[in-house]
Residue frames as qw, qx, qy, qz and C-alpha x, y, z in Angstrom:
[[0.161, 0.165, 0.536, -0.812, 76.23, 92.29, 72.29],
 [0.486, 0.030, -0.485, -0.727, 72.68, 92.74, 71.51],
 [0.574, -0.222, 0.648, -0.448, 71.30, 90.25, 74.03],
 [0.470, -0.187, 0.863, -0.002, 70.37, 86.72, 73.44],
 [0.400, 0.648, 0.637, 0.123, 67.36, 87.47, 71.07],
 [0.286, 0.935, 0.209, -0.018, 67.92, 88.94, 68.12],
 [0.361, -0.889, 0.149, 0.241, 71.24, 89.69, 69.04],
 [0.168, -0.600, 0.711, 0.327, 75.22, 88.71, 67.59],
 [0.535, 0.023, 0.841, 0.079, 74.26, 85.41, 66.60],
 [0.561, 0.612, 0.554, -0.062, 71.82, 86.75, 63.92],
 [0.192, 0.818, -0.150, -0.521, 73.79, 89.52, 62.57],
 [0.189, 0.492, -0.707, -0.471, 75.94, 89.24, 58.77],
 [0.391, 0.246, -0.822, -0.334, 73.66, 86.47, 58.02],
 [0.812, -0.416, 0.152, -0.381, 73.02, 84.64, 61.16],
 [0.948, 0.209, -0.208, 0.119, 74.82, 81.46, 62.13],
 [0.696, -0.610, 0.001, 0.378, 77.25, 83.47, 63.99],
 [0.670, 0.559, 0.099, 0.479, 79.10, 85.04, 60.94],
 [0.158, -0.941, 0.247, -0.168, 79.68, 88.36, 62.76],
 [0.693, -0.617, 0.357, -0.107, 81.42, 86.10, 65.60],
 [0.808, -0.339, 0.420, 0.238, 83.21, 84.23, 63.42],
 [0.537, 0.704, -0.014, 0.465, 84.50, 86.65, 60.58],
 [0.146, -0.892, 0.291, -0.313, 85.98, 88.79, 63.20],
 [0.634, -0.576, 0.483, 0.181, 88.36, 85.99, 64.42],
 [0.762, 0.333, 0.367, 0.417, 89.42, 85.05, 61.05],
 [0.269, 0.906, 0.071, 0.318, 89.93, 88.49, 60.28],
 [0.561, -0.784, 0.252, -0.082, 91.68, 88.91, 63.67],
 [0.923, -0.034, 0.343, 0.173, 93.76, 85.86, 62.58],
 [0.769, 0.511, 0.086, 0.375, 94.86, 87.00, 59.25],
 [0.170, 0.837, -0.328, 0.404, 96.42, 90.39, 61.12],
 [0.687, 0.062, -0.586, 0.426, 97.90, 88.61, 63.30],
 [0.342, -0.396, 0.321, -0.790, 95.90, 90.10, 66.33],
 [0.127, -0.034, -0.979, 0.157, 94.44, 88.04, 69.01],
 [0.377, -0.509, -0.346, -0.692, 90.37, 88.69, 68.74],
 [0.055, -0.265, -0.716, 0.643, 88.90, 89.60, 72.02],
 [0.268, -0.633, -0.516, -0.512, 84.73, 90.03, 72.16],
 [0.198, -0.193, 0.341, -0.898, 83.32, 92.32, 74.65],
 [0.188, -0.296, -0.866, -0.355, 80.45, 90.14, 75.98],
 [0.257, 0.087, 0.385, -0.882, 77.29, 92.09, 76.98],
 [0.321, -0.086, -0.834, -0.440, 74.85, 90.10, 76.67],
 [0.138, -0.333, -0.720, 0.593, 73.14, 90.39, 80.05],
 [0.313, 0.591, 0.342, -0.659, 71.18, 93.38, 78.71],
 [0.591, 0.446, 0.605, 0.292, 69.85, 93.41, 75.20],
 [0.361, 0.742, 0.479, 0.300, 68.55, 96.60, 73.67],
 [0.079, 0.833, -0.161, 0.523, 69.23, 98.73, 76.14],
 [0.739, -0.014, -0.596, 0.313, 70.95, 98.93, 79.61],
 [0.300, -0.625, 0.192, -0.695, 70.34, 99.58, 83.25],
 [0.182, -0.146, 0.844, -0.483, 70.23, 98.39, 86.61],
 [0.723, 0.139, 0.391, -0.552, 66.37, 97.70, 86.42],
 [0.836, 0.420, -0.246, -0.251, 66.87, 95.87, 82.75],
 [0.331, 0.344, -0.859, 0.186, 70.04, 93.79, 83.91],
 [0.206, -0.221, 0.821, -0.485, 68.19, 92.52, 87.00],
 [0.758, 0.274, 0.106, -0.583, 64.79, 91.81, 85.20],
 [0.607, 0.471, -0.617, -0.172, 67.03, 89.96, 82.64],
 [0.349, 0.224, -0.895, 0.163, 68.74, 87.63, 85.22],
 [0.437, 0.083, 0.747, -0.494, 65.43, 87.20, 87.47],
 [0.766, 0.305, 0.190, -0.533, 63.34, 85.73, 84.22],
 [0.698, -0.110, 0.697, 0.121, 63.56, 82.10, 83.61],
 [0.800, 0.569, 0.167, 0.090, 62.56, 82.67, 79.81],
 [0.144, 0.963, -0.227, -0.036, 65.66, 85.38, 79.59],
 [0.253, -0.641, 0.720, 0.085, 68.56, 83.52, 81.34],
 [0.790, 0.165, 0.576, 0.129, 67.42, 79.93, 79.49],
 [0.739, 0.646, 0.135, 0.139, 67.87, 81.75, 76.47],
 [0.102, -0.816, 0.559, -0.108, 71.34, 83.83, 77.69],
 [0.601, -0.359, 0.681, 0.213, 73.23, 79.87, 78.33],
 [0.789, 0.447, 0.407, 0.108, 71.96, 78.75, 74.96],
 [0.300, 0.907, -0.256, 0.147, 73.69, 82.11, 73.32],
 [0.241, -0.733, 0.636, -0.002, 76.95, 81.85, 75.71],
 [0.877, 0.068, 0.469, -0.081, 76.81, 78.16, 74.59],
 [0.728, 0.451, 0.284, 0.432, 77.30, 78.82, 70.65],
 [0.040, 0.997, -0.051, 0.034, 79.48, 81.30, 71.32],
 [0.636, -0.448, 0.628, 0.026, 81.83, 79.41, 73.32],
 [0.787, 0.203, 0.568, 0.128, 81.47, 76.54, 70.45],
 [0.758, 0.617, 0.133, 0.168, 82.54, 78.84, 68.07],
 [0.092, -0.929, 0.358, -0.038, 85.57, 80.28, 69.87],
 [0.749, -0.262, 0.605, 0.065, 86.73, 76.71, 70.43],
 [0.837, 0.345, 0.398, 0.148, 85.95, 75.51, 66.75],
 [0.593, 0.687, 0.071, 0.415, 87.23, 78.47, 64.62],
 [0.134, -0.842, 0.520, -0.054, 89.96, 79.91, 67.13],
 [0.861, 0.213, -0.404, 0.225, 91.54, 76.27, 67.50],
 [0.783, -0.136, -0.203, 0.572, 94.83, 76.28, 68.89],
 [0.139, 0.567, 0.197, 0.787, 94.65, 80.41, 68.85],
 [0.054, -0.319, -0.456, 0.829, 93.84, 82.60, 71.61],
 [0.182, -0.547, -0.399, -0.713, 90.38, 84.43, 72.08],
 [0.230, -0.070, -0.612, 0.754, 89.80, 86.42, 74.68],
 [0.332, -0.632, -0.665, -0.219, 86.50, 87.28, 76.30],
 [0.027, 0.170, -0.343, 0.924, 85.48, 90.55, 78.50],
 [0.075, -0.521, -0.828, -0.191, 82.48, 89.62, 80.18],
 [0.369, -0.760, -0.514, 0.147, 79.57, 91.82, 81.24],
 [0.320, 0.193, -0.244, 0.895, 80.34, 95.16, 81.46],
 [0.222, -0.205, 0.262, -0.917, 78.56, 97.17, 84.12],
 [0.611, -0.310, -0.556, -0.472, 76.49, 94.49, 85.26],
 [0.547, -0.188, -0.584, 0.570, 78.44, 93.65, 88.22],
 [0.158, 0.059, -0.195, 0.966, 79.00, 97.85, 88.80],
 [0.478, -0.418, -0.281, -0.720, 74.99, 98.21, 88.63],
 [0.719, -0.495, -0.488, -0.008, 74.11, 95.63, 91.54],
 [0.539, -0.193, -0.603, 0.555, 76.69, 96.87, 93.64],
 [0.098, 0.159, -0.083, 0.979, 76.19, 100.44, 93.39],
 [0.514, -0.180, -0.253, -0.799, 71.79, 100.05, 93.30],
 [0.619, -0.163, -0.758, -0.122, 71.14, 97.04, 94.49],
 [0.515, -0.629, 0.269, -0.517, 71.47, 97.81, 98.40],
 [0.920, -0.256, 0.273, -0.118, 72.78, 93.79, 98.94],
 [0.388, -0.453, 0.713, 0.367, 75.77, 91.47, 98.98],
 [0.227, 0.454, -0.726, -0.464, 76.01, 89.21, 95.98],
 [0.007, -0.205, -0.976, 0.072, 74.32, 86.17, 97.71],
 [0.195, 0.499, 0.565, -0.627, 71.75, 88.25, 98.32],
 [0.470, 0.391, -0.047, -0.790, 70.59, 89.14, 95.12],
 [0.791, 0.324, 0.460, -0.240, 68.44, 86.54, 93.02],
 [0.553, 0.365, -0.578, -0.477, 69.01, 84.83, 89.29],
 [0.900, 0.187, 0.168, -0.356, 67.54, 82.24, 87.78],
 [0.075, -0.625, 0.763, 0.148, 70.81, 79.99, 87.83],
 [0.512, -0.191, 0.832, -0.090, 68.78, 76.78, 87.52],
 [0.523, 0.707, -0.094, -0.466, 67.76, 77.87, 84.24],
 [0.268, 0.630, -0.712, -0.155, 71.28, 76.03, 83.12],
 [0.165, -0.059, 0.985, 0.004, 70.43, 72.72, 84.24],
 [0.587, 0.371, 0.625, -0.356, 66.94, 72.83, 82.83],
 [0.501, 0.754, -0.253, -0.340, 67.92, 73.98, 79.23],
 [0.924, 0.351, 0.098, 0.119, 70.30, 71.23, 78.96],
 [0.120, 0.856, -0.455, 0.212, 73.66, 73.43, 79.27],
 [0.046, 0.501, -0.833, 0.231, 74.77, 71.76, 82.22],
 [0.623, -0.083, -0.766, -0.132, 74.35, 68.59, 83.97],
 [0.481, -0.674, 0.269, -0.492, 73.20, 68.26, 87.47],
 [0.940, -0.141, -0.055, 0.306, 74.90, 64.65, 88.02],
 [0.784, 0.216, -0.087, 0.575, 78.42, 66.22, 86.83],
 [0.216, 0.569, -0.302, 0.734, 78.39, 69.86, 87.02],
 [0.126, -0.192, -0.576, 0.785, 78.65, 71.64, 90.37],
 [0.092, -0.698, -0.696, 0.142, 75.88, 72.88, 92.00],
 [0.047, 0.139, -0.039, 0.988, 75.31, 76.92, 91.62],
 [0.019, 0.613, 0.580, -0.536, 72.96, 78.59, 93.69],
 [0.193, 0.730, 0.602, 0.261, 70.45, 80.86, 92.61],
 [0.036, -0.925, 0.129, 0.355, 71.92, 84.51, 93.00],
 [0.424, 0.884, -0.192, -0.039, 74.34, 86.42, 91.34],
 [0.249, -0.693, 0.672, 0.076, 77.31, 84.45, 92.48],
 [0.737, 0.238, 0.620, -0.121, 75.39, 81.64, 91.23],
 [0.778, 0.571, 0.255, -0.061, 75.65, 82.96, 88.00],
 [0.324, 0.874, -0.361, 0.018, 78.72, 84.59, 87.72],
 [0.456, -0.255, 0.842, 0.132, 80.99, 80.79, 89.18],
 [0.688, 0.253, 0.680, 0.036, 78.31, 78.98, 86.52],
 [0.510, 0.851, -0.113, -0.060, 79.59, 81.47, 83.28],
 [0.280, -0.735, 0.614, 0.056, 83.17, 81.11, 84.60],
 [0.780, -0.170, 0.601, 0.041, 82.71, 77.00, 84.71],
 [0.788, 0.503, 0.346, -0.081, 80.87, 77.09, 81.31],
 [0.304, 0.860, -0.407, -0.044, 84.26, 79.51, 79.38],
 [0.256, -0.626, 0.737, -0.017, 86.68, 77.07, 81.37],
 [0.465, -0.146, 0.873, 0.027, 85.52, 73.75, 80.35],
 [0.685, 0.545, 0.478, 0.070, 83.59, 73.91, 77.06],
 [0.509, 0.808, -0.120, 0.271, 86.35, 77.01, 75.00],
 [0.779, -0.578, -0.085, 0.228, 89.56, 75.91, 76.75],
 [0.530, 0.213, 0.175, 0.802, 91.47, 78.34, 74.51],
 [0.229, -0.837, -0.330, -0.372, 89.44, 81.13, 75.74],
 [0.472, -0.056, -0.420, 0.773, 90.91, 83.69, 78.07],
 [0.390, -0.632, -0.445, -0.501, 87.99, 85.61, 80.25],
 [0.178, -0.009, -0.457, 0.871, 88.17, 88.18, 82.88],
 [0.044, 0.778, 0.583, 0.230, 85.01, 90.73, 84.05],
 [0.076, 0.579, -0.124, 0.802, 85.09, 94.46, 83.91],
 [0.213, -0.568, -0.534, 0.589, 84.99, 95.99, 87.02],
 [0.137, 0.758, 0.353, 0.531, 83.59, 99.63, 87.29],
 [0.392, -0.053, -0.397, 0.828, 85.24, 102.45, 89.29],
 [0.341, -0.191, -0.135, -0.910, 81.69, 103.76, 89.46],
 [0.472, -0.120, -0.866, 0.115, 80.58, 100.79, 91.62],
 [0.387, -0.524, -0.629, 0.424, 80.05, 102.61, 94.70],
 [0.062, -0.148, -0.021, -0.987, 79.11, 105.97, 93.47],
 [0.256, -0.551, -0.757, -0.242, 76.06, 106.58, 95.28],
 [0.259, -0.752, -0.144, -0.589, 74.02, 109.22, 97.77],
 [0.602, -0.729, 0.274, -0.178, 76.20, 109.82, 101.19],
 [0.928, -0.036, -0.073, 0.363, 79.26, 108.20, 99.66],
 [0.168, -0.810, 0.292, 0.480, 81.12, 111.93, 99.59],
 [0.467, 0.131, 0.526, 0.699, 82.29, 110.80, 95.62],
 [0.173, 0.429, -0.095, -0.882, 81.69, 113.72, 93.46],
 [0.745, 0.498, 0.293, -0.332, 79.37, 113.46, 90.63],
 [0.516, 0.686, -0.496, -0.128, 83.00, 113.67, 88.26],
 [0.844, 0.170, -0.503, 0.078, 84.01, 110.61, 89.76],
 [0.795, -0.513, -0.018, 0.322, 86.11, 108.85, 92.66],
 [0.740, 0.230, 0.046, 0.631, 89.15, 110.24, 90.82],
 [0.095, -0.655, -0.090, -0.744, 88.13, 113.72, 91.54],
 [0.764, -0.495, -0.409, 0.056, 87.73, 113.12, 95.04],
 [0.671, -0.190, -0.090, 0.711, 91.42, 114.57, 95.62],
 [0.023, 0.496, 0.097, 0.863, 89.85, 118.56, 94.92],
 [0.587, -0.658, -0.179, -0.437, 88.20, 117.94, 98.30],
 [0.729, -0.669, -0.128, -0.068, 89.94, 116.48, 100.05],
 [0.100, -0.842, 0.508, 0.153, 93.44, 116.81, 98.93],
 [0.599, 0.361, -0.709, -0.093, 96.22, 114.35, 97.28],
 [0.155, 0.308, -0.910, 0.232, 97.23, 112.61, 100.60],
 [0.399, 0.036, 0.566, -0.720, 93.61, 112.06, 101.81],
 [0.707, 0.499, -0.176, -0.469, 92.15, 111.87, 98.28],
 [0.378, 0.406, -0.815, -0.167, 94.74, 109.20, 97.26],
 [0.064, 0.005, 0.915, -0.398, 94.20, 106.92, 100.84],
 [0.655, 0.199, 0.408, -0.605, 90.28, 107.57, 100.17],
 [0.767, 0.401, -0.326, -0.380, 90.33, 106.12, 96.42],
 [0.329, 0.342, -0.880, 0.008, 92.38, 102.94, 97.36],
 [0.324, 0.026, 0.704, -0.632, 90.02, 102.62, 100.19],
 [0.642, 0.442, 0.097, -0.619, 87.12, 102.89, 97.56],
 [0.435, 0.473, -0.750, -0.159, 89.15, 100.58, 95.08],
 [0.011, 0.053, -0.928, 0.369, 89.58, 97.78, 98.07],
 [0.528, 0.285, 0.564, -0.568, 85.51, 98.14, 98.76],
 [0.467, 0.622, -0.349, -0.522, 85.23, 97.66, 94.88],
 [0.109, 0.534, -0.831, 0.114, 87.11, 94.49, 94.75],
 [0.368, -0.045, 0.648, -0.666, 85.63, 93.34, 97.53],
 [0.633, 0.312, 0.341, -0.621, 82.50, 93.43, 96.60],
 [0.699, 0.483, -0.420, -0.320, 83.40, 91.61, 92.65],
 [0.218, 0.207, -0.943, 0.145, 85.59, 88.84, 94.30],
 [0.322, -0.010, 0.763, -0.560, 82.50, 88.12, 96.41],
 [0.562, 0.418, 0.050, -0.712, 80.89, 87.95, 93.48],
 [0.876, 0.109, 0.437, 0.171, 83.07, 85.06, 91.79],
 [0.669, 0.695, -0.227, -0.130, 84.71, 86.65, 88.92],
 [0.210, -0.707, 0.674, -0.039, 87.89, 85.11, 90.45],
 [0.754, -0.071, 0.622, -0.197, 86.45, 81.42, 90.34],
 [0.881, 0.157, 0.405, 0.185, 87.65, 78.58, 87.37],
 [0.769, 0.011, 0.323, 0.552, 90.38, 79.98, 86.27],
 [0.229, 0.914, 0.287, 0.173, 89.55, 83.33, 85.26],
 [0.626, 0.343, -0.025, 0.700, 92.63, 85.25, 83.75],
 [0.420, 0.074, -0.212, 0.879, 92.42, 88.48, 84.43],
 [0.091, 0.740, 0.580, -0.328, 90.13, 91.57, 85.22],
 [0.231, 0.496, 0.375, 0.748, 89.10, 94.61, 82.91],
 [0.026, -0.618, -0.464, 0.634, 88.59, 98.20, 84.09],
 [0.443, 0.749, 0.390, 0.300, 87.13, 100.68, 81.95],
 [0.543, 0.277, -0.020, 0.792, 88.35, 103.40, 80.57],
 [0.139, -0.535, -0.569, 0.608, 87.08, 106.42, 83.53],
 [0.071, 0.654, 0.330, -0.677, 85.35, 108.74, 82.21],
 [0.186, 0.013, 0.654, 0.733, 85.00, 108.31, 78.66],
 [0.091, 0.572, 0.806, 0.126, 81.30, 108.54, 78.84],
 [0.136, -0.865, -0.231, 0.425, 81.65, 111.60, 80.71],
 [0.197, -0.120, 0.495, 0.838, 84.11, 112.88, 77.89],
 [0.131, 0.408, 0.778, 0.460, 81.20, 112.51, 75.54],
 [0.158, 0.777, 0.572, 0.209, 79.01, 114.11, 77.10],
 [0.208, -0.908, -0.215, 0.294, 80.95, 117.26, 78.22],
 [0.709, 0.702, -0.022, 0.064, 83.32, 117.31, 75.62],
 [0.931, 0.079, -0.211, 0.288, 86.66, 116.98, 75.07],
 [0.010, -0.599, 0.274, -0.752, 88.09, 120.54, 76.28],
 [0.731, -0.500, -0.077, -0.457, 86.29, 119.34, 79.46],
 [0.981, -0.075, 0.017, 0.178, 88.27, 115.91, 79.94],
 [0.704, 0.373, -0.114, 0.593, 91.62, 117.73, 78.95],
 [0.055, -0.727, 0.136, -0.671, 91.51, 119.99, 81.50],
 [0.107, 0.214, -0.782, 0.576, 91.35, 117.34, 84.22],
 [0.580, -0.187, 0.029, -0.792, 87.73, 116.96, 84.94],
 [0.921, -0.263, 0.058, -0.282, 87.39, 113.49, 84.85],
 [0.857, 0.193, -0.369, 0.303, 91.27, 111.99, 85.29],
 [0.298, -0.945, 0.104, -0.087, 92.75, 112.82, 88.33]]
């Protein structure tokens, strides 16, 4: 993480060392290294700083170059090895939940990749300029330049928390102290299905993309209300 500037690439040295001690390392225990890539925000993260990030042409020209030698070293120093990739966390879960609009409907600066030189506009496909735009034209870039790469994106079960959705502030899981188990249960699959929805429309499904990541619910909220809190049922229903 650590966005494009400034970010993984420069740490233990620069050159990528971080990125590529930690699959050698991964290697010798005979584990299979998966990176968490958040790279969409940098320093810090939010709806306003993820969307700033993928509407500015200097930001997202430098974001392919990064996902570029990233890719180039999962390929070179995983080889024949698995490496698995988690992309983006909460970046997806911020547009739907803030944004007010489908996926097509929200802007990035997708032609950023064919002016930097990433991709080709003779060969590759065409991606449009929104967020589906960018999330088919990461997908292509994992499937056809680190073909040992396996690469899903988190969803967030905090997607559609928002004002007049009836979710509690402890989460969708919590839902079932209002309204009960058989109501609660049929609302959170309902909420789950609009969730989905709303990420498949987004592309994470497109070139080949293994699998999907949810987080872990309420850890954040653990943190901050502590752990007597969480063990008592507050945020796991």
């Amino acid at each position: 993480n650590g966005g494009p500037i400034g970010g993984w690439y420069d740490w233990q040295g620069g050159g990528g060392n971080r990125a590529r001690s930690f699959i050698h390392e991964s290697q010798t225990l005979g584990m299979i290294p998966f990176f968490v890539w958040y790279n969409i925000p940098d320093a810090g993260e939010s709806y306003s700083t993820d969307l700033g990030h993928i509407q500015s042409a200097s930001y997202m020209t430098a974001y392919w170059d990064n996902l570029v030698k990233g890719l180039d070293i999962i390929r070179s120093e995983g080889g024949d090895d698995l490496v698995g990739l988690v992309l983006e966390p909460d970046f997806i879960g911020y547009m739907m939940q803030l944004s007010g609009k489908q996926p097509a409907e929200i802007a990035a600066m997708v032609h950023t990749v064919y002016d930097s030189g990433v991709l080709s506009r003779s060969s590759a496909p065409a991606f449009p300029d929104t967020l589906v735009g960018l999330v088919q034209a990461v997908n292509y870039l994992i499937a056809s330049r680190a073909p040992n790469a396996v690469f899903g994106w988190q969803f967030n079960l905090w997607a559609s928390l928002s004002d007049g959705s009836g979710i509690p502030a402890s989460g969708l899981m919590r839902i079932t102290d209002s309204l009960g188990l058989s109501a609660g249960r049929a609302r959170v699959r309902l909420e789950a299905q609009r969730i989905a929805d709303y990420y498949l429309a987004a592309g994470v499904a497109s070139y080949g993309a293994h699998f999907v990541s949810i987080d872990k619910y309420g850890l954040d909220g653990g943190f901050v209300l502590g752990l007597t809190s969480v063990g008592s049922g507050t945020f796991f229903g």
